[in-house]
ROKETOR-814420 format. One record per residue: x, y, z of N, C-alpha, C, O in turn; residue number from 1. Coordinates in steps of 0.001 Angstrom, whole numbers, plus 524288, in hexadecimal, padded with zeros to 5 digits. Each point is the difference from the previous one (the first is absolute). Last residue first. Layout:
REM ROKETOR-814420
NODE n_east n_north  n_up ca_east ca_north ca_up c_east c_north  c_up o_east o_north  o_up vonu
NODE      X       Y     Z       X        Y     Z      X       Y     Z      X       Y     Z  NUM
...
END
This chain:
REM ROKETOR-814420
NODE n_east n_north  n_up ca_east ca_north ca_up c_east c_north  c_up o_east o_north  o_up vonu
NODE  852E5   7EAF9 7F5DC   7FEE1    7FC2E 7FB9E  7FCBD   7FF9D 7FB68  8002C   7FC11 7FD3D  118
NODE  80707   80EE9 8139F   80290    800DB 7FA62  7FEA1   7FBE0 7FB21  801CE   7FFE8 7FB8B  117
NODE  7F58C   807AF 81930   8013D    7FBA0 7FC74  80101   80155 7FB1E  7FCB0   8022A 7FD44  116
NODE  7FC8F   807CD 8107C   805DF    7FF85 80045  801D3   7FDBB 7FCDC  80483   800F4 7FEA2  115
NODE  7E919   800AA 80303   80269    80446 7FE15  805D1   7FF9C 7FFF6  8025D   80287 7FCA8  114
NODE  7EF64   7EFE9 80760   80406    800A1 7FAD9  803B4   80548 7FF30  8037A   80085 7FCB8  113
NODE  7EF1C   7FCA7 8114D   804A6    7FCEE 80183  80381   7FF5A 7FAD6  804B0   7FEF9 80049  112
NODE  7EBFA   808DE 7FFD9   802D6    8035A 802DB  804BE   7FCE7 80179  803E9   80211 801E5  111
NODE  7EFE5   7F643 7F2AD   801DF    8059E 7FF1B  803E8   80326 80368  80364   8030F 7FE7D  110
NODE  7F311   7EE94 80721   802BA    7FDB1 7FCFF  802BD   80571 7FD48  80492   800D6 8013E  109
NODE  7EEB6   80537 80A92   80352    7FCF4 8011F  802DB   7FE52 7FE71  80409   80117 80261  108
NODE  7EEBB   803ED 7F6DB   80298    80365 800E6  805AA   7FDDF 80328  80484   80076 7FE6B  107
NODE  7EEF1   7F500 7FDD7   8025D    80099 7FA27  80308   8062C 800BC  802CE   801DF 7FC92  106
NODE  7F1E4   7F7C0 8115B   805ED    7FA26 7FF13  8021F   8022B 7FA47  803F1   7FDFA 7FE1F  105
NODE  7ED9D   80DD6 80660   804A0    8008A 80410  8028B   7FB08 7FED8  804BD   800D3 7FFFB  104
NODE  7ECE2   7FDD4 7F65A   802AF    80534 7FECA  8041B   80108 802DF  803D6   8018F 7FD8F  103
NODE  7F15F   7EE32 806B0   80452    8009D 7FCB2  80337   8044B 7FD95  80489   7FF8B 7FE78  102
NODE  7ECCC   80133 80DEB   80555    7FEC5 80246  8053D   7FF95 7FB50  8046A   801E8 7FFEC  101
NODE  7E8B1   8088C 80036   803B3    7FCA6 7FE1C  803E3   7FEAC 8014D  803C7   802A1 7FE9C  100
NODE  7F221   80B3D 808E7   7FC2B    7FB7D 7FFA8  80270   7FB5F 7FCD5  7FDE3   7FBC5 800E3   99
NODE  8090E   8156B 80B17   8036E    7FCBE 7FC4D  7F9C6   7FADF 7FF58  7FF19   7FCD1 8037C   98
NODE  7FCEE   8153F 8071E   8030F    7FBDB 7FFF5  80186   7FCF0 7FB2C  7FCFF   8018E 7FC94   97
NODE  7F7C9   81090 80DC7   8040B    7FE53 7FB63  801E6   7FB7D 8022F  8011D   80011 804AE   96
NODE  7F080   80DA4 80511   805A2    7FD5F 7FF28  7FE1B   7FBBC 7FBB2  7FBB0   7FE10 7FF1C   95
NODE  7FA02   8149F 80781   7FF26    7FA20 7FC74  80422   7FDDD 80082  802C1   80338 7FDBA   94
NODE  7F363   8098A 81011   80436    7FF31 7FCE3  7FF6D   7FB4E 7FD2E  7FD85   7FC1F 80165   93
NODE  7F556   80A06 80A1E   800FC    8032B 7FD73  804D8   7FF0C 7FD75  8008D   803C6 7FD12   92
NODE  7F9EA   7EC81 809DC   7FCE5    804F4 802D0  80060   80430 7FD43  7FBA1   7FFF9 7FDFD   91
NODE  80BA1   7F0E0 7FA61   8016F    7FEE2 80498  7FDCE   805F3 803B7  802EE   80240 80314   90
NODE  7FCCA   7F3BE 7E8C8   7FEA0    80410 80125  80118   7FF4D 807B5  7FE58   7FBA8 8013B   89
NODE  80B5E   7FAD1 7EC3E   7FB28    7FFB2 803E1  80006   8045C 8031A  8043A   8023C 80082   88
NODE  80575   7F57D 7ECA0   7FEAC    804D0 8031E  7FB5E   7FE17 803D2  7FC11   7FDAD 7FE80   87
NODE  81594   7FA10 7F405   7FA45    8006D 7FFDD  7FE8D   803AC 80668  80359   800E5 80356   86
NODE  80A8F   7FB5C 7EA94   7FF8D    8024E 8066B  7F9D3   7FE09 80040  7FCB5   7FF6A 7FC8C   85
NODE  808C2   7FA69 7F3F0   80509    7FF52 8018F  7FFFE   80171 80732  80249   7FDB8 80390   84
NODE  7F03F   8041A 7EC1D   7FFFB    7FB56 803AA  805C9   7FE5B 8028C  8015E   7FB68 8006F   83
NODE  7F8B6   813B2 7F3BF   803A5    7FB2B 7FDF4  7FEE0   7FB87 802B3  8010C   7FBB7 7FE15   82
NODE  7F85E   815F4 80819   7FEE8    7FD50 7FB87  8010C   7FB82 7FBF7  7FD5B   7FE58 7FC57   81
NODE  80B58   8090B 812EB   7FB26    7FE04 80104  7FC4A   7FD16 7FCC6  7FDD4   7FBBD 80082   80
NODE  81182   80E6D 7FBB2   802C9    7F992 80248  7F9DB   7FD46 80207  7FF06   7FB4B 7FFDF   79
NODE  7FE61   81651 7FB8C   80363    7FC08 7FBEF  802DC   7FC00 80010  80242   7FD94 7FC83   78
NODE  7F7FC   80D5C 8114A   7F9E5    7FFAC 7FC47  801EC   7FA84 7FB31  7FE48   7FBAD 7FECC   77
NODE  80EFA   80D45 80D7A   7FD79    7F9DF 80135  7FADC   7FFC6 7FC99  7FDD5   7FBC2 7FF5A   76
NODE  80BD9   811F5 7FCAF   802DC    7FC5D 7FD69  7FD4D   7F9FB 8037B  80001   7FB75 7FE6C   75
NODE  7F964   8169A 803DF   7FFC2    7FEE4 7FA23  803C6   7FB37 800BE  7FF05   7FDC6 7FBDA   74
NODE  8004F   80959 812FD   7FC83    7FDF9 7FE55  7FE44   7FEFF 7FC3C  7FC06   7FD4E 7FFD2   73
NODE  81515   809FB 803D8   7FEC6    7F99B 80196  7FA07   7FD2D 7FF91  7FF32   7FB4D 7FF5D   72
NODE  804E8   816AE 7FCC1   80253    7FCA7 7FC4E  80043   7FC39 800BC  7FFE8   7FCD3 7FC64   71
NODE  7F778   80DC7 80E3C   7FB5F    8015A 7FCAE  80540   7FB4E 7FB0A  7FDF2   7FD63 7FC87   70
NODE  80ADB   80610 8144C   7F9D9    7FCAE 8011F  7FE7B   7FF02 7F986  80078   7FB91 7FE33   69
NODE  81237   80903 802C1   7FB50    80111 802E8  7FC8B   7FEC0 7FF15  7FF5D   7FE77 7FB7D   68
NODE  816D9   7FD87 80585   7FAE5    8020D 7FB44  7FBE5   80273 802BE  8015E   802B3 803BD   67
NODE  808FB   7EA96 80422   8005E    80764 7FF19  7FDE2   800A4 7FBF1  7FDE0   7FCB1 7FD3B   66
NODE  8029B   7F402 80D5F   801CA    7FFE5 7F9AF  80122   8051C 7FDA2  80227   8012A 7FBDD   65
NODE  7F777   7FDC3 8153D   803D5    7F846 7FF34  80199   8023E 7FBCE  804CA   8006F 7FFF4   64
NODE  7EF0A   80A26 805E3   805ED    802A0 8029E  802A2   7FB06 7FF89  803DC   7FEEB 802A8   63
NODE  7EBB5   7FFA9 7F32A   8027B    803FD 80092  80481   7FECE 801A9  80358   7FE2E 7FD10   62
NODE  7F277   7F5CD 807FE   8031F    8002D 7FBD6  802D2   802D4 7FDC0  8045B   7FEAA 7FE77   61
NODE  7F355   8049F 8102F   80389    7FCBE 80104  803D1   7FF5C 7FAEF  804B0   800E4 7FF62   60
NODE  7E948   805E3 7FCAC   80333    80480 80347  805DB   7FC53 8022E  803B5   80256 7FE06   59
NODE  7EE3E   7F4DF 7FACB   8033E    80203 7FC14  80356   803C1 802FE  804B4   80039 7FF08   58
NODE  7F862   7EE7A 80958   7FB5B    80416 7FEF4  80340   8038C 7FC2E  804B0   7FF14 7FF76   57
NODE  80079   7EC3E 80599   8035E    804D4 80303  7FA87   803C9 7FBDE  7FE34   7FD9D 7FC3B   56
NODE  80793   7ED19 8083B   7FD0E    80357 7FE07  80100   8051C 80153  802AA   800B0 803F1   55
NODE  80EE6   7F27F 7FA47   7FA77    800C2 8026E  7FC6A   802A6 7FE03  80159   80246 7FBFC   54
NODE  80F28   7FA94 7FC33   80187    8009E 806BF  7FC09   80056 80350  8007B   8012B 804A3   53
NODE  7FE76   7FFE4 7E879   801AD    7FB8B 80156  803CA   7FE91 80638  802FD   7FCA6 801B7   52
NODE  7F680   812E5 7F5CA   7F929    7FDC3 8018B  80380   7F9A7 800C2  7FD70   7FC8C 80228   51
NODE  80EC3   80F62 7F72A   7FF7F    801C1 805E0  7F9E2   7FD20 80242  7FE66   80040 80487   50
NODE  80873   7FBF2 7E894   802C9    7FF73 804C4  7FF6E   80227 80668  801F7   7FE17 803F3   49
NODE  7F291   80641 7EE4B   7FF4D    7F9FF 80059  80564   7FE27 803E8  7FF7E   7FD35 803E2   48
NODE  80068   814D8 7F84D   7FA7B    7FEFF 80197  7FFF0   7F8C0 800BB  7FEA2   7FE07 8042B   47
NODE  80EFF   8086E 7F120   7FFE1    8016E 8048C  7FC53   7FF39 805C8  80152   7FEBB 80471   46
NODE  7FD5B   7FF02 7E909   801DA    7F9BC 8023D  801F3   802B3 80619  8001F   7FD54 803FF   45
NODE  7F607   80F3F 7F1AF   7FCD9    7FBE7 800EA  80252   7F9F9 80208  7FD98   7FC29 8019B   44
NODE  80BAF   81407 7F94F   7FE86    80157 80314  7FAC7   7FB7A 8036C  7FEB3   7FFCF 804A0   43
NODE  80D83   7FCCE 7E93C   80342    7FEF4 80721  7FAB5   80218 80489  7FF01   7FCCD 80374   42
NODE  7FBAC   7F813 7EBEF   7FFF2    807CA 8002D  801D7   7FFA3 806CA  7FE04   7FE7D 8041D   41
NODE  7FD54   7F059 7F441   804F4    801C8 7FE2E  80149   8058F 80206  80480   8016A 800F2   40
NODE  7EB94   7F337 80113   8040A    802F5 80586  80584   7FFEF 7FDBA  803E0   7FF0E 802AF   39
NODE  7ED42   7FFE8 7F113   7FF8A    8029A 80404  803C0   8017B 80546  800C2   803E1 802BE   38
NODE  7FFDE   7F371 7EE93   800D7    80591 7FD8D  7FF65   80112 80559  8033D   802BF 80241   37
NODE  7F962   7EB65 7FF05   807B4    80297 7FF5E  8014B   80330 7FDD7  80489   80069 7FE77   36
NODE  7E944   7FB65 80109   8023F    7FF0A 805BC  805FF   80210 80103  80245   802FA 80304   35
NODE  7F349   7FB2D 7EB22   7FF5A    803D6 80364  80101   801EB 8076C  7FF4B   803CF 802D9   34
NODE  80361   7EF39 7EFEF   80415    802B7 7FF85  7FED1   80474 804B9  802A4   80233 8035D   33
NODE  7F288   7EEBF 7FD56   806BD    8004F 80367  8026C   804B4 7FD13  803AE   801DF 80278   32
NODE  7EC16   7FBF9 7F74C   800EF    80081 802E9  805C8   800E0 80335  80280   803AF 801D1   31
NODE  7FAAD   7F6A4 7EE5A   7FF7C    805DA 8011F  7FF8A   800C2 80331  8023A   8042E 800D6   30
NODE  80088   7EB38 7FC0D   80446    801A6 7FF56  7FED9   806D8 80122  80340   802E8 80206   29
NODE  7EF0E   7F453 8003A   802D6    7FD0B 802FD  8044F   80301 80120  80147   801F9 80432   28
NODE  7F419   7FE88 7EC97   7FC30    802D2 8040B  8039D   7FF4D 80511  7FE95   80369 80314   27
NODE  80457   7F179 7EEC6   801B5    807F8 7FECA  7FF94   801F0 8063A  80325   801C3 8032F   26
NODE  7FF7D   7E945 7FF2D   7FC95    80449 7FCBE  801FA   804AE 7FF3B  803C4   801D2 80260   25
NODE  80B17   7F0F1 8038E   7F9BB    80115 8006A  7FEC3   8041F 7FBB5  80265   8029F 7FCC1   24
NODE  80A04   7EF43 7FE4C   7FFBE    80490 8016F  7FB79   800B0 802EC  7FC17   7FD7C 7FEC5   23
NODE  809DF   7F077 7FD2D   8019C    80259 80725  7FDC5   805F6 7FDC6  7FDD7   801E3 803DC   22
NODE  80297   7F6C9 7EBA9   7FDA2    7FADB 802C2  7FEFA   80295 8061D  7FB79   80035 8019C   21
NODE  81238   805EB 7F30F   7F9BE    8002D 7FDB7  7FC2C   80031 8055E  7FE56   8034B 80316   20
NODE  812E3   7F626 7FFB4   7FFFC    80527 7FFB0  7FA3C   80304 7FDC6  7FDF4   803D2 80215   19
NODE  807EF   7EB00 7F9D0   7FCA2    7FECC 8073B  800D6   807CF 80026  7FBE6   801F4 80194   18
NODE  80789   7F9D1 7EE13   7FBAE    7FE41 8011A  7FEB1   800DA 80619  7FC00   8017F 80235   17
NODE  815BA   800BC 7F72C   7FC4A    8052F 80060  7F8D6   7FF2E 7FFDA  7FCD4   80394 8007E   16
NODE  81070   7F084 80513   800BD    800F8 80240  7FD31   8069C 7FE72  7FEBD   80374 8031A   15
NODE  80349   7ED55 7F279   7FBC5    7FE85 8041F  800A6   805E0 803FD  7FBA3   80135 8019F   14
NODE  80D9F   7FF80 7EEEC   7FA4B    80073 7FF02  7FD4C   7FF56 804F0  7FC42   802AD 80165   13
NODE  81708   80016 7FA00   7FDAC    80114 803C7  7F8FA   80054 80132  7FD6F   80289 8032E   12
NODE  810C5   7FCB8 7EE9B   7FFAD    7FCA0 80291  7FF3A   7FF58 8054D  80259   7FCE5 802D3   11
NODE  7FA4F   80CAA 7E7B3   7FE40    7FFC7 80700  802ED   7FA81 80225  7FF3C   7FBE3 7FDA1   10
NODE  8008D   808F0 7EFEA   803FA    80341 801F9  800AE   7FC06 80770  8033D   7FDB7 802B9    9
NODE  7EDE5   7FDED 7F105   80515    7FC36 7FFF4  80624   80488 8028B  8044F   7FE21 80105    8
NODE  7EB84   80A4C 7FFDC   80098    7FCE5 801EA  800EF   7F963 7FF33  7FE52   7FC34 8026E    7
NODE  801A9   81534 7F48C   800C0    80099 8056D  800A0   7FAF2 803B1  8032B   7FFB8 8039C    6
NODE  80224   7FE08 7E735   7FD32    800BA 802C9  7FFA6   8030A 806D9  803E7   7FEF1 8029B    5
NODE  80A19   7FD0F 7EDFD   7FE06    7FEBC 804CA  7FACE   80336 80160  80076   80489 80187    4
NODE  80F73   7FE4E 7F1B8   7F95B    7FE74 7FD5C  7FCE3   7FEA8 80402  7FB5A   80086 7FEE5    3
NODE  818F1   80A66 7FFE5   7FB57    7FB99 8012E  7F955   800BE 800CA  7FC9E   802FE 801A5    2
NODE  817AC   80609 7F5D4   7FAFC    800E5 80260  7FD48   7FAC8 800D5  7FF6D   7FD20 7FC2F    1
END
C-alpha cells in the first residue's frame, strides 16, 4: 500500500489546475445542460432539423416532421424557451427559425459522426 498523498500521486497538477481554472460557472454549465436536454428529445431535433432548411410556421412544421399541430406546439414552446427557436409574428401566422446557429453546427457535427466507428 502507498503512503502518497493525492497529490504526490498527481502528475498532472498543471493540467487539472488549468481544468479548475477554464470551468465556467454553475449557472453556465446548467444552462448548457439544459440546451442538450433540450434538443436531445428526437421530436424536438426533428423540428430543429427541418427549421434548418429555413423559417417555416407550425402547420409546415407539422407536415415536415409529422405528428400534429397541438405536439409540435408543445415542442417549439420548448426549444423556445431554451433560446434555441425564436418566433415572429407575420399577419396571422407565427414562423419559427433556428436563433442559434451554433445549435445547427453541433447538429451537424452529430450528424456527420453517425457512420463513424471511432
Amino acid at each position: 500500500m502507498q503512503n502518497d498523498t493525492p497529490a504526490e500521486r498527481c502528475i498532472h497538477e498543471e493540467r487539472v489546475k488549468y481544468a479548475v481554472e477554464s470551468m465556467p460557472p454553475e449557472d453556465d454549465i446548467a444552462t448548457m445542460a439544459a440546451r442538450f436536454k433540450a434538443i436531445s428529445e428526437p421530436s424536438r431535433l426533428k423540428i430543429l432539423l427541418a427549421l434548418s432548411c429555413g423559417e417555416l410556421c407550425v402547420e409546415h412544421l407539422t407536415q415536415a416532421v409529422g405528428g400534429n399541430q397541438s405536439a409540435v406546439s408543445h415542442q417549439l414552446k420548448i426549444l423556445k424557451d431554451n433560446k434555441i427557436v425564436k418566433a415572429r409574428r407575420n399577419g396571422k401566422q407565427v414562423m419559427y427559425s433556428v436563433s442559434d446557429g451554433h445549435v445547427m453546427t453541433m447538429i451537424s457535427v452529430a450528424k456527420e459522426h453517425l457512420g463513424c466507428d471511432e
